[in-house]
VEXTOR-16786 format. One record per atom (N, C-alpha, C): residue in three letters; atom name; z negated, x negated, y negated. Coordinates in steps of 0.001 Angstrom, whole numbers, plus 500000, padded with zeros to 6 digits. Example, Ala and Ser with C-alpha at 12.3 -4.5 7.8 and 13.67 -1.06 7.14 Angstrom:
// VEXTOR-16786
> ALA,N,492200,486810,505690
> ALA,CA,492200,487700,504500
> ALA,C,492200,486800,503300
> SER,N,492920,487150,502250
> SER,CA,492860,486330,501060
> SER,C,492130,487100,499970
//
This chain:
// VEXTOR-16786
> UNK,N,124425,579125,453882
> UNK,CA,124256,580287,454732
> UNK,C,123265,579920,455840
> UNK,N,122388,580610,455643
> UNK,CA,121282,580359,456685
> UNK,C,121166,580416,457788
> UNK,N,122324,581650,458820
> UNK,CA,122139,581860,459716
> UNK,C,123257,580429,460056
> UNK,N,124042,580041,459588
> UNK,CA,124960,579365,460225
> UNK,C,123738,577791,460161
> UNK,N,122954,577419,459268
> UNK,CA,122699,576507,459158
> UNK,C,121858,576001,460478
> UNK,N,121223,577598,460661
> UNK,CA,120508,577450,461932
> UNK,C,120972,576861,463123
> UNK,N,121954,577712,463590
> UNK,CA,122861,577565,464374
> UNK,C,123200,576324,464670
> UNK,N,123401,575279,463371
> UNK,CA,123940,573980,463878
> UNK,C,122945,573274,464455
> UNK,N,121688,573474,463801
> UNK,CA,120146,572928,464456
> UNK,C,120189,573054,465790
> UNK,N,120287,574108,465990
> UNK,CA,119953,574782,467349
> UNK,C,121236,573824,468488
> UNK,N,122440,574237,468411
> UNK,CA,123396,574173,469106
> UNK,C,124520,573178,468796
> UNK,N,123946,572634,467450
> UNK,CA,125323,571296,466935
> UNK,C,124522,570109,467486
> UNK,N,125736,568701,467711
> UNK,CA,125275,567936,468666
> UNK,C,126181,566635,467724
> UNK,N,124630,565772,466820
> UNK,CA,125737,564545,466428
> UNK,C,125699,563751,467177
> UNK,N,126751,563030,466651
> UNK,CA,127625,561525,468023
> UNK,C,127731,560902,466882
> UNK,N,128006,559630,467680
> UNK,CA,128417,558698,466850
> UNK,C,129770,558474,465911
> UNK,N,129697,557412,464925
> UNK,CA,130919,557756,464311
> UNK,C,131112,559247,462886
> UNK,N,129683,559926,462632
> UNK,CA,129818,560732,461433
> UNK,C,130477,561996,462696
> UNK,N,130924,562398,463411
> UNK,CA,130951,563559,464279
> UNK,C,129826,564363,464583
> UNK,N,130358,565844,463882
> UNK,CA,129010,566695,464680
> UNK,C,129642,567406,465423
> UNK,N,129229,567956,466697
> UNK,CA,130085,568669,467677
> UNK,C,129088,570283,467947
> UNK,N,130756,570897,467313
> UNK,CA,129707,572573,467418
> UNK,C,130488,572934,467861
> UNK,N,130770,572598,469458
> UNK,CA,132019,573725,469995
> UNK,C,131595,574629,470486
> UNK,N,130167,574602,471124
> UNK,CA,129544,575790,471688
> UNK,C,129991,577102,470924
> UNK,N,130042,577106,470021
> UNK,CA,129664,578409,468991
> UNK,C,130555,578593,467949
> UNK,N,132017,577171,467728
> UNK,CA,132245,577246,466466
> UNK,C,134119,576976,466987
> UNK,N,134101,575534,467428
> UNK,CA,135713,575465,467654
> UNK,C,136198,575130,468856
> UNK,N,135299,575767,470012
> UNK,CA,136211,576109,471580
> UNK,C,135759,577381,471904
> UNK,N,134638,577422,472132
> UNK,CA,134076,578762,472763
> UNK,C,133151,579391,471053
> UNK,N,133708,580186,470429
> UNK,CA,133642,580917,469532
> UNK,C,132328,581918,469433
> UNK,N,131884,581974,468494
> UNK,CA,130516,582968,468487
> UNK,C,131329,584126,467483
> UNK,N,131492,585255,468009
> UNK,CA,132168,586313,467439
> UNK,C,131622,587193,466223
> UNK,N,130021,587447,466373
> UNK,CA,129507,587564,465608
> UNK,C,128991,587101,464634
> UNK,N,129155,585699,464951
> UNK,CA,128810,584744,463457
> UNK,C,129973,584773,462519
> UNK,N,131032,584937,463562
> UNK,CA,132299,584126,462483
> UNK,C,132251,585961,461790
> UNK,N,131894,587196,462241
> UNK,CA,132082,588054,461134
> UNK,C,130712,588210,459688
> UNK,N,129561,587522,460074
> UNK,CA,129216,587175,459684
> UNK,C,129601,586123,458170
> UNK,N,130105,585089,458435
> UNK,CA,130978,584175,457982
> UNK,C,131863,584877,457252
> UNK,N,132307,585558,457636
> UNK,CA,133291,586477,456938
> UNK,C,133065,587132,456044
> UNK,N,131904,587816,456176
> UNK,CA,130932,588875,454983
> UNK,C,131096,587988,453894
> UNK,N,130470,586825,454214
> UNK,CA,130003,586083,452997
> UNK,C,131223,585878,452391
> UNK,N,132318,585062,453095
> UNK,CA,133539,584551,452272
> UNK,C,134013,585470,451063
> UNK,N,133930,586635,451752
> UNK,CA,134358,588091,451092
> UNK,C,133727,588377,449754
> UNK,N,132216,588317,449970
> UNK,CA,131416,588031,448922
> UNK,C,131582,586988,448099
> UNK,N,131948,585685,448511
> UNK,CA,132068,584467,447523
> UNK,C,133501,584544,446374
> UNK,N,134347,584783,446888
> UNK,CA,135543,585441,446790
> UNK,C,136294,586534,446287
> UNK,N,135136,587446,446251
> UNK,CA,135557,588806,445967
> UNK,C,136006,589106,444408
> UNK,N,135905,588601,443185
> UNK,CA,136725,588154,442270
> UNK,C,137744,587934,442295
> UNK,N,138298,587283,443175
> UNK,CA,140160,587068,443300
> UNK,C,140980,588163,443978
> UNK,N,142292,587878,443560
> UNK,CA,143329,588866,444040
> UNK,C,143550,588389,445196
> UNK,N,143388,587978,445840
> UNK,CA,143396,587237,447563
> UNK,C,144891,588368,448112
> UNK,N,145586,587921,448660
> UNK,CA,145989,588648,449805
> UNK,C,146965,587930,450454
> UNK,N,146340,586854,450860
> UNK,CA,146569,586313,452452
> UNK,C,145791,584790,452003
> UNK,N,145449,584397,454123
> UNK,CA,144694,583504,454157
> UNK,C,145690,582586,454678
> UNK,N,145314,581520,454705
> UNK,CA,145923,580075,455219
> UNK,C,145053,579329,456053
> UNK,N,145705,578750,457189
> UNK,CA,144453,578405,457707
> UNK,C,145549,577296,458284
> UNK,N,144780,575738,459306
> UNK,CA,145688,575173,460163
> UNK,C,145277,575447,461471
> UNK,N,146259,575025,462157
> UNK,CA,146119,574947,463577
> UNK,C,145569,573619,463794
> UNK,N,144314,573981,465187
> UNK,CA,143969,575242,465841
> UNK,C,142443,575629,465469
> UNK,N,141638,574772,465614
> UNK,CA,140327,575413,465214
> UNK,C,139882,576346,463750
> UNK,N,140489,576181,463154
> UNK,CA,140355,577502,462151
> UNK,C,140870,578493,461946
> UNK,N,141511,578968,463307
> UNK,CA,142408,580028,462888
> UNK,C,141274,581475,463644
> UNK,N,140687,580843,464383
> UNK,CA,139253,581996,464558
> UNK,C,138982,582573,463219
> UNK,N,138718,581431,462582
> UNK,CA,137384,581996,461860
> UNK,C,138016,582731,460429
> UNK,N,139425,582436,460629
> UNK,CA,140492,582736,459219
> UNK,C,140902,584575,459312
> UNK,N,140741,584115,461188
> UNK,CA,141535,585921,461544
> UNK,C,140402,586554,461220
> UNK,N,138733,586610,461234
> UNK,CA,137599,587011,460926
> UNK,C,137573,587405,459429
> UNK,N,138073,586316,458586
> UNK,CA,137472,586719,457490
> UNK,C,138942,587314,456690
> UNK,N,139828,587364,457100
> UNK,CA,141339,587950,456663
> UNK,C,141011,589677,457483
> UNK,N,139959,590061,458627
> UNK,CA,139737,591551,458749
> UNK,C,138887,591867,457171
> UNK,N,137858,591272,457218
> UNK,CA,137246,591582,455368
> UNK,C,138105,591404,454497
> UNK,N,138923,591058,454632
> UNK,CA,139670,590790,453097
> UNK,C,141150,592133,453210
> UNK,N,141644,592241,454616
> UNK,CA,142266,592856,455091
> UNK,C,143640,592664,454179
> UNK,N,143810,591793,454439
> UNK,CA,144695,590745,454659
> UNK,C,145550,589863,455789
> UNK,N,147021,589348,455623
> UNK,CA,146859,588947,456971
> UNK,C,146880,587080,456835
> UNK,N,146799,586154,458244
> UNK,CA,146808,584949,458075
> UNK,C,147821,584220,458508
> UNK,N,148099,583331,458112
> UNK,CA,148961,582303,458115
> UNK,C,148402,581572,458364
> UNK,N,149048,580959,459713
> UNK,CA,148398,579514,459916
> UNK,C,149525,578348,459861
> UNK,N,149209,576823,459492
> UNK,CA,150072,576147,459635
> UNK,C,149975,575156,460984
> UNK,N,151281,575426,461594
> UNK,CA,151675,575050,462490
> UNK,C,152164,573106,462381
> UNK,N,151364,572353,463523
> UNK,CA,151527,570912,463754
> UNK,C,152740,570286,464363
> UNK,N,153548,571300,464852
> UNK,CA,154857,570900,465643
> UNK,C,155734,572143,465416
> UNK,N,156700,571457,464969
> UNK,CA,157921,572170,465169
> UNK,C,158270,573124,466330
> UNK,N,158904,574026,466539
> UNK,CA,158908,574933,467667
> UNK,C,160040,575788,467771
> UNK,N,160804,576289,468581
> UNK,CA,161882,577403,468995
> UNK,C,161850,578618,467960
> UNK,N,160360,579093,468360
> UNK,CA,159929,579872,467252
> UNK,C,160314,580229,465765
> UNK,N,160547,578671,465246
> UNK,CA,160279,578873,463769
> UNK,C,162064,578995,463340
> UNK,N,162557,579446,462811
> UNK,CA,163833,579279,462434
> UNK,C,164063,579727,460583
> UNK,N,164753,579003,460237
> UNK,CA,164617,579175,459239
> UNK,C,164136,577841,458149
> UNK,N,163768,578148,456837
> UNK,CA,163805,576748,456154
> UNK,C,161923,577140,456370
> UNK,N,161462,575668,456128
> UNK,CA,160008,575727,456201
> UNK,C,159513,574875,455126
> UNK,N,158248,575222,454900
> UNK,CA,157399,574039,453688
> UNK,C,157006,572958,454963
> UNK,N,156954,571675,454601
> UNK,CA,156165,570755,455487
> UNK,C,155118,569425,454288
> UNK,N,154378,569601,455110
> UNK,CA,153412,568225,454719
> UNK,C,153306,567206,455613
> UNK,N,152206,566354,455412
> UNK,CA,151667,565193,456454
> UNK,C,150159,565513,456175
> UNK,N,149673,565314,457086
> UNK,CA,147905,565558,457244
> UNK,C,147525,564989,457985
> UNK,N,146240,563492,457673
> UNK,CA,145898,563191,458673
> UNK,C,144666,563956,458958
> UNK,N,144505,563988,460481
> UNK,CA,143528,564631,461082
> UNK,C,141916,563412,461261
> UNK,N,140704,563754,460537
> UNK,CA,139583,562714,460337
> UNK,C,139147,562748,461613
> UNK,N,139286,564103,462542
> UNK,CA,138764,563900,464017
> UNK,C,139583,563656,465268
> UNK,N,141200,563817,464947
> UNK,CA,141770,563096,465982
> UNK,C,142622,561663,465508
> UNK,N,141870,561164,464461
> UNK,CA,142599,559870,463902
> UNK,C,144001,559671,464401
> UNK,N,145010,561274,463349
> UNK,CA,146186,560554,463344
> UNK,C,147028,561862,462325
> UNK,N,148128,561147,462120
> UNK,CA,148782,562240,460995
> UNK,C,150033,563317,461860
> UNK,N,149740,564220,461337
> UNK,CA,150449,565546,461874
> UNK,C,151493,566099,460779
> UNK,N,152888,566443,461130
> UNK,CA,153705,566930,460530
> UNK,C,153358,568770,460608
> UNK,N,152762,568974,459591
> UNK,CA,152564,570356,459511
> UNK,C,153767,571222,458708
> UNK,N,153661,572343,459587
> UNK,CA,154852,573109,458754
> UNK,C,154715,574510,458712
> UNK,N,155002,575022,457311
> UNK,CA,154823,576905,457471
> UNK,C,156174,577598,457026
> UNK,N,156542,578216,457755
> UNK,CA,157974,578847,457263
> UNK,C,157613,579846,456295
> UNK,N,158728,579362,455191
> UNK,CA,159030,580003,454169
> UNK,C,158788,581468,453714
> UNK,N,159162,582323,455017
> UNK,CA,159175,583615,455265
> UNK,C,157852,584168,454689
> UNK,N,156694,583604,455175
> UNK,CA,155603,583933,454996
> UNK,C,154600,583550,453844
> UNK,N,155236,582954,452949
> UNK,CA,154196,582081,451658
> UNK,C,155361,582486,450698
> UNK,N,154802,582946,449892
> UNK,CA,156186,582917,448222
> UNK,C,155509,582839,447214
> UNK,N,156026,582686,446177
> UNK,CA,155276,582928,444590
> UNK,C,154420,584280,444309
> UNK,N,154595,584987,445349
> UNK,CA,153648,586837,444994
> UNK,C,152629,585968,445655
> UNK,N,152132,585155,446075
> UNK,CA,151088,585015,446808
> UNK,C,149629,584566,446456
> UNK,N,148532,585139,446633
> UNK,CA,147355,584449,445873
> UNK,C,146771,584307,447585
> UNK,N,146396,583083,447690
> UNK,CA,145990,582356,449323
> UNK,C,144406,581828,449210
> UNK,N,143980,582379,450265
> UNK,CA,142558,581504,450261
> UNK,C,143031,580627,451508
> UNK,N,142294,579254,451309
> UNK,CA,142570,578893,452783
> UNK,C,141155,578249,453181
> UNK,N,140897,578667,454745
> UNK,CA,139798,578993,455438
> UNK,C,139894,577836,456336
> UNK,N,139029,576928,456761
> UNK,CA,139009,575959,457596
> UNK,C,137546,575891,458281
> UNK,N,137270,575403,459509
> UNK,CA,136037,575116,460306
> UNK,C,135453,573749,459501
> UNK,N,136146,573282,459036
> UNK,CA,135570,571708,458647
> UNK,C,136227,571026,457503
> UNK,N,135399,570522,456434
> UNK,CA,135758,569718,455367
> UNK,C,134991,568389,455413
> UNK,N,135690,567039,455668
> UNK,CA,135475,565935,455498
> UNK,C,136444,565175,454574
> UNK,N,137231,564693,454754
> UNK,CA,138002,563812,453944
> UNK,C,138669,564897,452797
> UNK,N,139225,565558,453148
> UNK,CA,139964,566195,452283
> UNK,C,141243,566808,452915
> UNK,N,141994,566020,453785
> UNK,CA,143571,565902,454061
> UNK,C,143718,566997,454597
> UNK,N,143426,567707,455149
> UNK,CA,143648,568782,455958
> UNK,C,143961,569848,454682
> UNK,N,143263,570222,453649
> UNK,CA,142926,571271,452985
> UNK,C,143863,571010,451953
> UNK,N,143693,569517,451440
> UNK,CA,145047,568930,450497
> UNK,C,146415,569066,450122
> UNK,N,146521,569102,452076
> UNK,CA,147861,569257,452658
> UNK,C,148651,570851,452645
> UNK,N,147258,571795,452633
> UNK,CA,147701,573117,452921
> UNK,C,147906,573219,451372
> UNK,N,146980,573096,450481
> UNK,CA,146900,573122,448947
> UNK,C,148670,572400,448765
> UNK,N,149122,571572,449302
> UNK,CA,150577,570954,448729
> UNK,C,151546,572020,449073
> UNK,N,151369,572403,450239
> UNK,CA,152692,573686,450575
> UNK,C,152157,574682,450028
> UNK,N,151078,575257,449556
> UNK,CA,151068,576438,448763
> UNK,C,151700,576089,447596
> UNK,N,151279,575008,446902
> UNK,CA,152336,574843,445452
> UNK,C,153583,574795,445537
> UNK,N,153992,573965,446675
> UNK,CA,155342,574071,447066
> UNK,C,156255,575308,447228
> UNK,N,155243,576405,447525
> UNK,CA,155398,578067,447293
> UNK,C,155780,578445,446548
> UNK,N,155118,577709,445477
> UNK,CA,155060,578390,444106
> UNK,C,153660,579833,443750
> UNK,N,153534,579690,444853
> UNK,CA,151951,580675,445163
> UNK,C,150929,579891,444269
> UNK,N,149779,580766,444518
> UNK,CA,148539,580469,443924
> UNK,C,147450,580052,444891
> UNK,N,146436,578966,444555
> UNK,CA,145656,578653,445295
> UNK,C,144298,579331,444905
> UNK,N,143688,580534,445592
> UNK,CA,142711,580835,444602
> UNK,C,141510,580444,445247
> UNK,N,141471,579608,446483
> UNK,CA,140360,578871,446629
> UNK,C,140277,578235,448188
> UNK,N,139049,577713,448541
> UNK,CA,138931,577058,449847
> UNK,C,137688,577516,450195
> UNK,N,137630,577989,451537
> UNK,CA,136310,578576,452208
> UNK,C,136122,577261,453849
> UNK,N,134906,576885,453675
> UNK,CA,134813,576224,454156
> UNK,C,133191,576236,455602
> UNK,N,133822,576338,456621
> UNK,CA,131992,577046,457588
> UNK,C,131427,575608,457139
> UNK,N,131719,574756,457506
> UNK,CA,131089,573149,457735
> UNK,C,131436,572355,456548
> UNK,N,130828,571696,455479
> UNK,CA,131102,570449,454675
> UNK,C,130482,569348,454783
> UNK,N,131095,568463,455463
> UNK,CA,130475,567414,455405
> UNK,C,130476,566637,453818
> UNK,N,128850,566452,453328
> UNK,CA,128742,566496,452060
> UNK,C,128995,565052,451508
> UNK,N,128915,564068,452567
> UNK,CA,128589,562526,452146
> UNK,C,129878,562124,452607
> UNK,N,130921,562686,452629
> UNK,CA,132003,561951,452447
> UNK,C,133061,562645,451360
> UNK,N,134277,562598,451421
> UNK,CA,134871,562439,450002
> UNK,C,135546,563691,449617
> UNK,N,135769,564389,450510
> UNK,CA,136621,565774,450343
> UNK,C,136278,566828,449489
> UNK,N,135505,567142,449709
> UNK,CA,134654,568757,449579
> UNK,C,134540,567822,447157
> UNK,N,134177,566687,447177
> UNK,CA,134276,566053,445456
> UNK,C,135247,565843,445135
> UNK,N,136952,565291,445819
> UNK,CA,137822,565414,445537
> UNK,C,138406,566882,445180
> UNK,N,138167,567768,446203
> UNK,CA,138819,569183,445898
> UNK,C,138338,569573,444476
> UNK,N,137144,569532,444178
> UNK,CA,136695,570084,442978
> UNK,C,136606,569156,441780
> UNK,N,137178,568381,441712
> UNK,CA,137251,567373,441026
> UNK,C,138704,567300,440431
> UNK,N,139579,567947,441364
> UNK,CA,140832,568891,441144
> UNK,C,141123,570504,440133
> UNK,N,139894,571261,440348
> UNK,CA,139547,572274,439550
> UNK,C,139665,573440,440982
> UNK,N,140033,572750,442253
> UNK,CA,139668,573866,443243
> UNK,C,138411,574512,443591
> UNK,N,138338,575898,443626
> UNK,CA,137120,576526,444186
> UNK,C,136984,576089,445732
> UNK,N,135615,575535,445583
> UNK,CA,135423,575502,447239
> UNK,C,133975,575641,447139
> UNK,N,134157,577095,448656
> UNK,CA,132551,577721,448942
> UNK,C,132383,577035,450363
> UNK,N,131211,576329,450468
> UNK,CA,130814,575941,451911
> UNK,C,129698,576605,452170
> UNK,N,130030,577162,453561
> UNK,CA,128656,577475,453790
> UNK,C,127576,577260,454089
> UNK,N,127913,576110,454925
> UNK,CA,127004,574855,455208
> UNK,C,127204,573419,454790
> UNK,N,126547,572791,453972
> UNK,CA,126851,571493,453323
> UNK,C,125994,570595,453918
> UNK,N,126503,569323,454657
> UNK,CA,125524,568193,455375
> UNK,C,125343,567272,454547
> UNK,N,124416,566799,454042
> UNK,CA,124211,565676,453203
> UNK,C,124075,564348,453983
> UNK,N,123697,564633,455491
> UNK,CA,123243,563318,455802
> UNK,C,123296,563684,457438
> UNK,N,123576,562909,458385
> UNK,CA,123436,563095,460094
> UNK,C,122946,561955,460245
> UNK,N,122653,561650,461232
> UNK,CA,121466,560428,462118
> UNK,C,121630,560781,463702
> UNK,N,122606,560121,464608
> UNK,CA,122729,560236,465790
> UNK,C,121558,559923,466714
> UNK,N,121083,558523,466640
> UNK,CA,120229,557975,466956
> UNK,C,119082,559951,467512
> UNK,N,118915,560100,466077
> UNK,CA,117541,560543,465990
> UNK,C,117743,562372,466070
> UNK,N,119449,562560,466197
> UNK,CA,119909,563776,466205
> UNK,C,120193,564902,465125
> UNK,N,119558,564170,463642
> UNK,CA,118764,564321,462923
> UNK,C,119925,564931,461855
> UNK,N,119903,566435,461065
> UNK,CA,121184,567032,460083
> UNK,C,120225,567403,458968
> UNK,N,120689,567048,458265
> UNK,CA,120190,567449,456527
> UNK,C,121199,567819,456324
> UNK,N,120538,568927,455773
> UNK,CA,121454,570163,454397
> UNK,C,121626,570092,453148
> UNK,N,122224,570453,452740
> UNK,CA,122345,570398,451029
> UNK,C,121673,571914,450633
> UNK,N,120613,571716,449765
> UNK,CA,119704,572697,449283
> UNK,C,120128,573306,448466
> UNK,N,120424,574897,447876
> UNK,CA,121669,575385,447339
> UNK,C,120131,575351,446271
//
């Protein structure tokens, strides 16, 4: 997606360590019109499946999940990292480690909201390792639901996730795929569709 690819040129900022930082626009202070943007497309990539509901985790993807769950008009589910007052009832749980806050999170989605009627896309800001998306992919089976795919704004292309998922037989649409970053030199290569 072009406009997003731009965007990271313009306003994404690599660091060291394989980190690109797009909070300007992507996971603190939100660009509203991109993420419906973002949304168009998912809709479009997607639009073959019986979709009706998204999955997303907490917290940075749940922007861009509520965006593209108005196109799909649908609603979202997000999975929650801590237990809470809130939740009552029996819940699905996983373990997920997180690649950008190097550490594992007990994620959990109550029951109430995921069942076997369910065909789920799940929508995330970022694909690197895998675990995050893995993890949501384990409690949807645990559902007994259907996984009918992974939408992804950011893939980081040179590490292992985004080839594991599909290497699985999961659909995954990125919209932006990085083949390569260079801090030093600031420097983002794309993957050429």
């Amino acid at each position: 997606m072009k406009i997003l690819e731009e965007r990271i040129r313009k306003d994404g900022v690599v660091k060291a360590g394989n980190v690109l930082k797009v909070d300007s626009f992507l996971n603190h202070q939100m660009d509203v019109e991109l993420f419906n943007e973002m949304g168009r497309e998912f809709k479009r990539l997607f639009a073959d499946r019986p979709i009706n509901k998204i999955l997303t985790i907490e917290a940075s993807g749940i922007g861009i999940a509520c965006i593209v769950a108005q196109h799909f008009q649908v609603p979202v589910v997000f999975a929650k990292k801590t237990q809470s007052i809130n939740i009552d009832g029996e819940v699905y749980t996983t373990k997920i480690e997180s690649f950008t806050h190097k550490r594992v999170y007990d994620v959990i989605v109550s029951k109430k909201y995921i069942g076997p009627e369910d065909h789920i896309l799940i929508i995330d800001d970022f694909l690197a390792n895998g675990c995050a998306v893995q993890g949501l992919i384990n409690l949807i089976r645990d559902a007994g639901a259907t996984v009918e795919g992974v939408g992804i704004a950011i893939e980081k292309g040179q590490q292992a996730g985004g080839r594991m998922l599909r290497d699985q037989g999961i659909r995954v649409e990125s919209l932006a795929i990085i083949d390569s970053m260079d801090d030093a030199a600031g420097e983002i290569v794309f993957r050429q569709n």
